[in-house]
C-alpha positions as a printed NumPy array, in Angstrom:
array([[ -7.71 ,   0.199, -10.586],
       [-10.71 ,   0.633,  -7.882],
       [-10.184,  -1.481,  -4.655],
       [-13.156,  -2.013,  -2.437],
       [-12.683,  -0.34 ,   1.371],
       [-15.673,  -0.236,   2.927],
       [-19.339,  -1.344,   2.579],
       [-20.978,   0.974,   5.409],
       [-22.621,   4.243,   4.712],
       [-25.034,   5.767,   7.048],
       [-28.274,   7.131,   7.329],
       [-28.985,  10.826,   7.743],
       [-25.124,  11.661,   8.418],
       [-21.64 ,  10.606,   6.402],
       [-18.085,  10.781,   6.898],
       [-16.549,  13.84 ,   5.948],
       [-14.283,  13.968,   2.616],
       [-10.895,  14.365,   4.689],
       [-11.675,  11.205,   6.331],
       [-12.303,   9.398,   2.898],
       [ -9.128,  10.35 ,   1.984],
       [ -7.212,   9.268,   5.167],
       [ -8.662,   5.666,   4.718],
       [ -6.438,   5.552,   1.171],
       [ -3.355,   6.836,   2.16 ],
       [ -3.28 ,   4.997,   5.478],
       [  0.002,   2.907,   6.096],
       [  2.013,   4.115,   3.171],
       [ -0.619,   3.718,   0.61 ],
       [ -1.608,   0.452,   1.379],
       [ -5.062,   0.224,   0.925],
       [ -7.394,  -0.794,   4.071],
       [-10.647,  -1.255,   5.289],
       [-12.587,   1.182,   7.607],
       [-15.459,   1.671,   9.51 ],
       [-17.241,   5.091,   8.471],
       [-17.219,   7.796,  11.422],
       [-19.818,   9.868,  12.343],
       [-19.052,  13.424,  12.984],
       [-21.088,  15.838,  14.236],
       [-24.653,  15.168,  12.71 ],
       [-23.045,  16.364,   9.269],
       [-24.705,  16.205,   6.172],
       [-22.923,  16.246,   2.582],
       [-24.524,  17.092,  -0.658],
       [-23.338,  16.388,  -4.154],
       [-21.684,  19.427,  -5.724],
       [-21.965,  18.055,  -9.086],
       [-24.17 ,  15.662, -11.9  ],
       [-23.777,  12.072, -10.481],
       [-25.054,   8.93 , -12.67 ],
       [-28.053,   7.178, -11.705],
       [-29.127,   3.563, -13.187],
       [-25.948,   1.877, -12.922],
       [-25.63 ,  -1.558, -13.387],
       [-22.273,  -2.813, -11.18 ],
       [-19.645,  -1.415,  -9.483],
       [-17.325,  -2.193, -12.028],
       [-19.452,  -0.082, -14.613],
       [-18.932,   3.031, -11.987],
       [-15.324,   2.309, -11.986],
       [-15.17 ,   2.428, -15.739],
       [-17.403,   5.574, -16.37 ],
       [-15.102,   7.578, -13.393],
       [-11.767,   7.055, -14.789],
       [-13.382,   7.961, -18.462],
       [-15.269,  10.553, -17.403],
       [-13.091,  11.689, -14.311],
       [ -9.578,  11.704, -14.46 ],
       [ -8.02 ,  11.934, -10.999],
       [-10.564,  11.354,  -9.057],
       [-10.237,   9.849,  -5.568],
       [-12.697,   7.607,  -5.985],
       [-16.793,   6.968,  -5.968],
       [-19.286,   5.641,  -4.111],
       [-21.351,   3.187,  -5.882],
       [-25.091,   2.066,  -4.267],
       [-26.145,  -1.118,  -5.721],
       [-30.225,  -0.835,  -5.353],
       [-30.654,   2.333,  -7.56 ],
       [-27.315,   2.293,  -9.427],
       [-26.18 ,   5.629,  -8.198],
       [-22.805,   6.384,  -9.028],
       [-20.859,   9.51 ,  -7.556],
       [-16.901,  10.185,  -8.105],
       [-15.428,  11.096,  -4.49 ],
       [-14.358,  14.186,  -5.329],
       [-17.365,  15.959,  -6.035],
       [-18.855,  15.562,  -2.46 ],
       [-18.408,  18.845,  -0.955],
       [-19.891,  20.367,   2.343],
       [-23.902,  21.111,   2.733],
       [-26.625,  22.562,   4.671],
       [-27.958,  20.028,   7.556],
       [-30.867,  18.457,   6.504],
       [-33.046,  15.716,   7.647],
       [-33.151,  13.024,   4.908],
       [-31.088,  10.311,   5.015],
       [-29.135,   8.463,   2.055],
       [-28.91 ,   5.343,   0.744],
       [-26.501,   2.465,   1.818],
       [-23.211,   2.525,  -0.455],
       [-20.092,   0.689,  -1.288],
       [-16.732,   3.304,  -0.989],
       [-14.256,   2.515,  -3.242],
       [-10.622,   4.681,  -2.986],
       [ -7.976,   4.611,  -4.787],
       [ -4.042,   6.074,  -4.798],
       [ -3.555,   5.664,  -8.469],
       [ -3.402,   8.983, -10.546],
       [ -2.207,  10.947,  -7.919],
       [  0.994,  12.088,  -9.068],
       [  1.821,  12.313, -13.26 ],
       [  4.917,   9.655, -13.997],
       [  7.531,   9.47 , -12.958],
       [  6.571,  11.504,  -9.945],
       [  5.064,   8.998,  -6.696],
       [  2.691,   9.499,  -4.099],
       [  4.718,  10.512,  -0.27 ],
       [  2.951,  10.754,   2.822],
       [  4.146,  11.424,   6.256],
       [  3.291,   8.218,   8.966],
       [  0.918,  11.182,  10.684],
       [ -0.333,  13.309,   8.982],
       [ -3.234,  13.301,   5.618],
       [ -0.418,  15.41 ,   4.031],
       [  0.605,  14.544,   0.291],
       [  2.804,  15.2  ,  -1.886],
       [  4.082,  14.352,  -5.509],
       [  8.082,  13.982,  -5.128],
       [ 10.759,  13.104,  -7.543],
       [ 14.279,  12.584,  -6.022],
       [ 16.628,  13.681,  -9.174],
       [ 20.258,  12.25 ,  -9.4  ],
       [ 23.371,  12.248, -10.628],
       [ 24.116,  15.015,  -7.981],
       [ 24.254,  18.556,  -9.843],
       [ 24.354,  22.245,  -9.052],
       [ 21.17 ,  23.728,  -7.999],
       [ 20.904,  25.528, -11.306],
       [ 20.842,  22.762, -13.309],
       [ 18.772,  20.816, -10.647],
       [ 16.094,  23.691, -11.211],
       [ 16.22 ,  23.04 , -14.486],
       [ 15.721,  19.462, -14.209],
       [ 12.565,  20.152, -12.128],
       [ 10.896,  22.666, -14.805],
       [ 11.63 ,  20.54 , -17.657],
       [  9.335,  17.668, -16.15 ],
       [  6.934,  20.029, -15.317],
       [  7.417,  20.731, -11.547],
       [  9.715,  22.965,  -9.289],
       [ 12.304,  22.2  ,  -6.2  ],
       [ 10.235,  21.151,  -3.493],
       [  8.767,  23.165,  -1.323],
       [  8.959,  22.446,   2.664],
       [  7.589,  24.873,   4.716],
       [  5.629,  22.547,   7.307],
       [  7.231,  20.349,   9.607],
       [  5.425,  17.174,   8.046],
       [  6.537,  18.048,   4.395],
       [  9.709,  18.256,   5.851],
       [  9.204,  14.239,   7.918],
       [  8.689,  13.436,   3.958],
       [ 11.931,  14.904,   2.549],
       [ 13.651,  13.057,   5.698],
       [ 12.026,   9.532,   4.217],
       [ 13.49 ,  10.266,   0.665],
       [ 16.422,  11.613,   1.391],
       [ 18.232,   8.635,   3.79 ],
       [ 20.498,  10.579,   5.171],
       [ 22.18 ,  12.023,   1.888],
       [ 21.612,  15.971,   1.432],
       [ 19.291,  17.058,  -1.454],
       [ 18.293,  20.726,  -3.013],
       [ 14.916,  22.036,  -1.988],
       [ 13.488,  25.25 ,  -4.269],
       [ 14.429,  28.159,  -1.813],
       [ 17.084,  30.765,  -2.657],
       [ 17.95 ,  34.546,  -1.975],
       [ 19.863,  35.075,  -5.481],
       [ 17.823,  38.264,  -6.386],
       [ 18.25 ,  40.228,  -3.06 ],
       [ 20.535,  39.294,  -0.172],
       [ 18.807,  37.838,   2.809],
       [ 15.219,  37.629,   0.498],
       [ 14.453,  33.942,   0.538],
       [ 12.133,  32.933,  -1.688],
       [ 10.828,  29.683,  -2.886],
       [ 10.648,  28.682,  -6.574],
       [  6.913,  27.241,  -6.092],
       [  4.496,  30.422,  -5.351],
       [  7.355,  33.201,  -4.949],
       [  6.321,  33.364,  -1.62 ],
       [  9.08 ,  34.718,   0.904],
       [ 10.659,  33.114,   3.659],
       [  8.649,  33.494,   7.111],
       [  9.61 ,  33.375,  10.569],
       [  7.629,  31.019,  11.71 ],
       [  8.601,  28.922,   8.644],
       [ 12.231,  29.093,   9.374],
       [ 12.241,  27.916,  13.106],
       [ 10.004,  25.119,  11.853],
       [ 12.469,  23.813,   9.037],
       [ 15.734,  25.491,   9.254],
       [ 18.803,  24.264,  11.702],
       [ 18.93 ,  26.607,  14.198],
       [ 21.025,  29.967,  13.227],
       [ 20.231,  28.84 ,   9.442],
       [ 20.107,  30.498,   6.634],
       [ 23.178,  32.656,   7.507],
       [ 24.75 ,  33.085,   4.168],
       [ 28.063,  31.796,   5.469],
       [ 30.708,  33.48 ,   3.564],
       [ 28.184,  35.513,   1.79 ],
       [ 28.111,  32.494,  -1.003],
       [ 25.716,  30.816,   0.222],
       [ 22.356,  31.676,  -1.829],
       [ 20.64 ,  28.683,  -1.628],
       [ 18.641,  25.861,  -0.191],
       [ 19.262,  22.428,   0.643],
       [ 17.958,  19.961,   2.765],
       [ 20.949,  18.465,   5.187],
       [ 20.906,  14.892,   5.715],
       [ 23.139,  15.11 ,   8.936],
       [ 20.621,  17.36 ,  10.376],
       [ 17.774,  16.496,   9.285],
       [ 16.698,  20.558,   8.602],
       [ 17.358,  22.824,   5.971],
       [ 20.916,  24.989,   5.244],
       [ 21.669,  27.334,   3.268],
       [ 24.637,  26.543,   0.917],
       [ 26.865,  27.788,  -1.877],
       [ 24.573,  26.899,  -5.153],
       [ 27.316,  25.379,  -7.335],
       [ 27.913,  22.609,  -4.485],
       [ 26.704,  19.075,  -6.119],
       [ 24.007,  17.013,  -4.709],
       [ 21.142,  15.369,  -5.419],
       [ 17.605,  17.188,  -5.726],
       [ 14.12 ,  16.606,  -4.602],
       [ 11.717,  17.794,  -7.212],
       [  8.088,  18.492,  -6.52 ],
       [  4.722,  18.72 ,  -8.524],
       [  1.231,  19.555,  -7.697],
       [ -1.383,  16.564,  -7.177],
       [ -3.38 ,  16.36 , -10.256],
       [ -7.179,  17.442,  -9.851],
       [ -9.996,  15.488, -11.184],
       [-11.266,  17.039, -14.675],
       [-15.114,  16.608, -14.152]])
């Protein structure tokens, strides 16, 4: 379902798409009502057919989730009945026309496929489609888990996806997708097969971590007593975070 945020749109400059977004997720996905920005002087265009003629708001609603699955939302201006999905505002030329008033209309639903939910750190636009897996397993079979719905051990290579795995995890320890089975000392996550950085490490990793204690430990968990990843022996038992890309709009 649509929920009505805010009634103000501007002539001759609008609120950049980030900033649409921000308003939805704000406050753990409560939804809330802003007052459009103005940045810079910037003008938007419309990368994509919109619908004109349109005879309510709730008609716009219907024709974007038929027509648009996943998108973020649409802008709907009563006078003319133009209709436009949120997502297929993109950045333009500056020009010096202006555009009509419009009702914004965002929504968190569709974000993530079930039975994967919407996280968000408190500060940051950052999201993420998590899945915290239990019983507590190996990380083999946790792998498994993760490709059989679809997705992969999360990946946490930014401070704020790691403020999110701190939210689910409580405390408790939980395996991330990061492991050097292939070649000693070659992390690499499960996601893009993208290695291990240093910059990446001191961001996430306990300090002196990974050090492949007892050269048995191949892979990655995050450590609830730290709060930063670890390196650990991969038939150790715990629970796993799971991890799946946002779905994009279809128009």
């Amino acid at each position: 379902m649509f929920h009505f945020l805010v009634s103000v749109f501007v002539v001759l400059e609008t609120i950049k798409q980030e900033n649409l977004c921000h308003a939805a997720f704000t406050k753990g996905y409560e939804f809330i009502q802003e007052t459009a920005n103005i940045l810079n002087h910037t003008k938007y265009g419309l990368a994509s057919t919109h619908w004109s003629g349109v005879s309510s708001s709730l008609t716009c609603a219907s024709m974007v989730v038929n027509s648009c699955p996943g998108s973020r939302g649409y802008i709907f201006e009563p006078v003319s009945g133009l209709c436009t999905p949120l997502n297929w505002l993109h950045e333009g030329p500056s020009q010096n026309f202006g555009i009509p008033a419009g009702e914004l209309y965002l929504t968190t639903d569709h974000l993530c496929p079930d039975p994967f939910k919407v996280f968000q750190p408190k500060s940051d636009n950052q999201v993420a489609c998590f899945l915290r897996i239990s019983p507590s397993t190996s990380y083999e079979v946790a792998t498994t888990k993760c490709v059989d719905l679809g997705g992969y051990l999360a990946t946490v290579k930014t401070p704020e996806k790691l403020a999110m795995v701190v939210d689910i995890a409580q405390g408790d320890n939980l395996w991330v997708g990061m492991d050097d089975k292939d070649k000693e000392g070659h992390y690499v996550w499960q996601e893009d097969e993208s290695v291990l950085t240093q910059d990446v490490k001191d961001a996430v990793f306990t300090p002196g971590e990974p050090n492949n204690g007892w050269n048995v430990e191949d892979c990655v968990h995050y450590r609830g007593s730290t709060g930063r990843l670890n390196d650990q022996h991969c038939w150790d038992e715990m629970n796993a975070l799971c991890e799946i890309p946002l779905i994009q709009s279809q128009c």
